[in-house]
N, C-alpha and C positions, 0 to 999 in steps of 0.2 A: 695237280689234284683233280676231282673232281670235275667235272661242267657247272654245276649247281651245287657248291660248298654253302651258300650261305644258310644263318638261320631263322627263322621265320618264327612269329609268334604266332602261335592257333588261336585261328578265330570260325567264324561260323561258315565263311567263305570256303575254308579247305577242305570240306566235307567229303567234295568230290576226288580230289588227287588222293586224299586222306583213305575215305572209307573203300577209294576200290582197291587201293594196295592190303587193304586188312581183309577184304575179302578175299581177293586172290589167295593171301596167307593162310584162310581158314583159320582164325584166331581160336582159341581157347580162352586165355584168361580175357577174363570180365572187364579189367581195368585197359584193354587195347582197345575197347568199342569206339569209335568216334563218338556214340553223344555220352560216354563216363569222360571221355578227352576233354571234351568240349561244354561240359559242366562242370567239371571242378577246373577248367583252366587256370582261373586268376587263384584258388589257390594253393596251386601245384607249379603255378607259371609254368605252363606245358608250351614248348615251342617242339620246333620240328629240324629237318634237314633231309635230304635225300642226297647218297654217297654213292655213287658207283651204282644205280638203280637201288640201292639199298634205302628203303625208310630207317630212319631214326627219331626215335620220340625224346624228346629232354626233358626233364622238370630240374628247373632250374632253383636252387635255394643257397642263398649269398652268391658266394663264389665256387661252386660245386655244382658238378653238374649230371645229375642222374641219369642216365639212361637207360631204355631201353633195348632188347633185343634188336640187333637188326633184324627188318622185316621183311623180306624177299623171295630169290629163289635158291633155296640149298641146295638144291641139285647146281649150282653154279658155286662149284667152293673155291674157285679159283677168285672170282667178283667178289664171293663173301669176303675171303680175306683182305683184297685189295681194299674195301667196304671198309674194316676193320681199320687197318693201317691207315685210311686216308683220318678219320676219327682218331686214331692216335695223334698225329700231323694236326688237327683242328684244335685238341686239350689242349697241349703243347705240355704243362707243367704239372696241370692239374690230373684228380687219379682218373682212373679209368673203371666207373662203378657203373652196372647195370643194375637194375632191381626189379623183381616179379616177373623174373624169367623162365619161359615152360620149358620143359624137360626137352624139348626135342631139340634145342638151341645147346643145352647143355654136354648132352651126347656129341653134337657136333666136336665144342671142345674138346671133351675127353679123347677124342680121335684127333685130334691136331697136334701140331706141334707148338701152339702157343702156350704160353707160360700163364696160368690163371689159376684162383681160387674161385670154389662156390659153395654155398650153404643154404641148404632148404629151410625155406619160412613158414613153418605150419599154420601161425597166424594169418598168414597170405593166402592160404589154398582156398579156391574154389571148390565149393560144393557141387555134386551133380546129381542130379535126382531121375531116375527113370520115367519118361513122359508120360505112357501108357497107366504105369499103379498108378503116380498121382492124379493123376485125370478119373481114374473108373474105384480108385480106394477101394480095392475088390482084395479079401484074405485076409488074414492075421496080420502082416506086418501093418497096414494102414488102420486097423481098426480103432485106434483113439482117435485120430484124424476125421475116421468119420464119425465117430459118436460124438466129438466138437462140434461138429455142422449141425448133425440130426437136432441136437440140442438148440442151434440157434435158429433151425427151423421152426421147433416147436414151440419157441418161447419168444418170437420177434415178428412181427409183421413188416416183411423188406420186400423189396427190389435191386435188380443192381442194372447200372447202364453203361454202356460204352464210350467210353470218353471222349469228350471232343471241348470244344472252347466251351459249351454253353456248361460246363462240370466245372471247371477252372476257377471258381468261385469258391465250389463246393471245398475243392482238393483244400485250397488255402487257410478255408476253416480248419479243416480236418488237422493241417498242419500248427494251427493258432496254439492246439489243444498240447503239441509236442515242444513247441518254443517259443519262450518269450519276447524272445530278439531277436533282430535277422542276424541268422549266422551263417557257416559256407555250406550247409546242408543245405538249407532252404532260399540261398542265390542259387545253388546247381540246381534246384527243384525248376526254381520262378525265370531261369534259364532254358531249361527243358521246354517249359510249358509255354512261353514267348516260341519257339520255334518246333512246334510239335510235330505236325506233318511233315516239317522241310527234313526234322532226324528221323523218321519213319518208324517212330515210336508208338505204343499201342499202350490203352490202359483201362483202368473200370473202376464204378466209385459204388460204392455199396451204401445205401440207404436201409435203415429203419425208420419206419412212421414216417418219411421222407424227409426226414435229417441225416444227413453225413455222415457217417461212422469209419467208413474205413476206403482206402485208391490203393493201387496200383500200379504200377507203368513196368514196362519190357519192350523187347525188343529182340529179334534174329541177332546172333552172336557168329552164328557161322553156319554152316550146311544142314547139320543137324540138332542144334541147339536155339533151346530161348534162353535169354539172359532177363532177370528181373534186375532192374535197377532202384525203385525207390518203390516202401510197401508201408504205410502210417495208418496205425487203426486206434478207434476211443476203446481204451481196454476196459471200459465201462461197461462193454458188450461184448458176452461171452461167446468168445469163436469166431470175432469179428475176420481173425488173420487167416482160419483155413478157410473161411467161408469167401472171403472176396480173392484170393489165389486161386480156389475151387473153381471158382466161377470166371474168370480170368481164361483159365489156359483150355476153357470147355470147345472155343472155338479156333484153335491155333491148330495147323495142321502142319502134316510134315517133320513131324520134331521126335527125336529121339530120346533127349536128355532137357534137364532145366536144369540150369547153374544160377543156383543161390547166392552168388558171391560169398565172399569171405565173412568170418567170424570178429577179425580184428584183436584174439586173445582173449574176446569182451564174455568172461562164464556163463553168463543167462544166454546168449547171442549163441554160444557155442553150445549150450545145452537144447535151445531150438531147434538149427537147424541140425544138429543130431539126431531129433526126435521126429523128425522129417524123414531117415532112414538112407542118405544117401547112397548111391551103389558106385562110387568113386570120387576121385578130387582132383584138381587141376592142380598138380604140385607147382611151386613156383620158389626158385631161387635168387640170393644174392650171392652177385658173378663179378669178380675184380679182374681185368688183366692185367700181369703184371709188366 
């Protein structure tokens, strides 16, 4: 088998082995970023492996074990396979389930001769939004977007800042207002925010009257994409949401696309970022070999 069969549980240490194999990759989906790996760890029990130079992501739940895509180089389909089969040999009994798998892994199969099933998860898909319209909400299609903001211009006396530890006070408030309890949203949050610079995360907290109202946080997803990972506003304050993203992505450069993450099936979630306008989606299937 393998050099390095065994599996490893994700911690904050792997960042490096981790996040340069996902860059090399050019990831698309949201949920491959090291700090979504590395915030929802404990509850996804996300461990790792590396087959044949091939990354593999696991989340582990009971006795079953999810995978993801292998992560590599496809232009090596001879290593992919080998990749594959050695991960067959590691299950042993158990099935052979990937999930949130992007199309270009798919097509692979389709051209193989391995024996598999896969089915797209529209609740999984990635949103992508055009950088440039939402940055400058110039023409028709952004026009409610901006008349959200102009409004919370003209009716709030703000500011917004760039986040850093001295805001991390603020955010948790902001957060008080969405949960009563600690739950796994807000350990992935208070995760985050314990290691913010070492994930190379960026974010912004928007103040009226210099109270808290609405954060931010994102990050580079890939070459040409930002990825937002966590956006909590006081819906107390009209337009809190396009106003603190507005201001958010004003200084981010290089970027082509913003991927909203998924909807989760959730109809108001799904009715937002539709209202957003996306101009494509990161399809993402579940992939069995049999």
């Amino acid at each position: 088998m393998a050099k390095k069969a065994e599996m490893k549980k994700l911690d904050i240490e792997d960042k490096k082995v981790i996040k340069g194999r996902l860059t090399d990759f050019q990831i698309q989906a949201s949920e491959l970023s090291f700090t979504n790996l590395y915030a929802w760890r404990n509850k996804y029990q996300f461990h790792y492996m590396i087959l044949n130079d091939f990354l593999w992501l696991v989340n582990i739940k009971e006795d079953i074990y999810y995978l993801s895509q292998p992560i590599g180089n496809y232009e090596d389909i001879e290593g992919l396979y080998q990749s594959i089969n050695f991960m067959k040999d590691y299950l042993k009994d158990r099935p052979f389930i990937m999930k949130k798998v992007e199309e270009k892994f798919v097509d692979i199969l389709m051209k193989s001769s391995l024996s598999s099933t896969f089915k797209a998860i529209r609740d999984d898909y990635d949103y992508l939004y055009d950088y440039t319209g939402m940055k400058e909400l110039s023409g028709k299609t952004y026009r409610k977007k901006k008349n959200h903001i102009n409004q919370f211009l003209k009716k709030y006396t703000w500011h917004y800042e760039v986040m850093s530890e001295k805001n991390f006070a603020d955010v948790k408030r902001i957060c008080d207002l969405w949960f009563d309890d600690v739950n796994d949203e807000k350990m992935a949050l208070d995760d985050v925010l314990d290691h913010f610079d070492y994930l190379d995360v960026t974010g912004g907290v928007l103040y009226v009257e210099n109270k808290p109202v609405s954060f931010i946080i994102g990050e580079r997803l890939n070459q040409d994409t930002l990825v937002i990972h966590f956006e909590k506003g006081d819906n107390n304050y009209h337009g809190v949401y396009p106003m603190v993203f507005h201001e958010y992505i004003q200084d981010k450069l290089g970027f082509k696309y913003i991927n909203r993450e998924q909807d989760l099936g959730i109809p108001g979630l799904r009715k937002s970022k539709l209202s957003y306008h996306p101009v494509d989606f990161v399809k993402k299937y579940n992939v069995t070999i049999i």
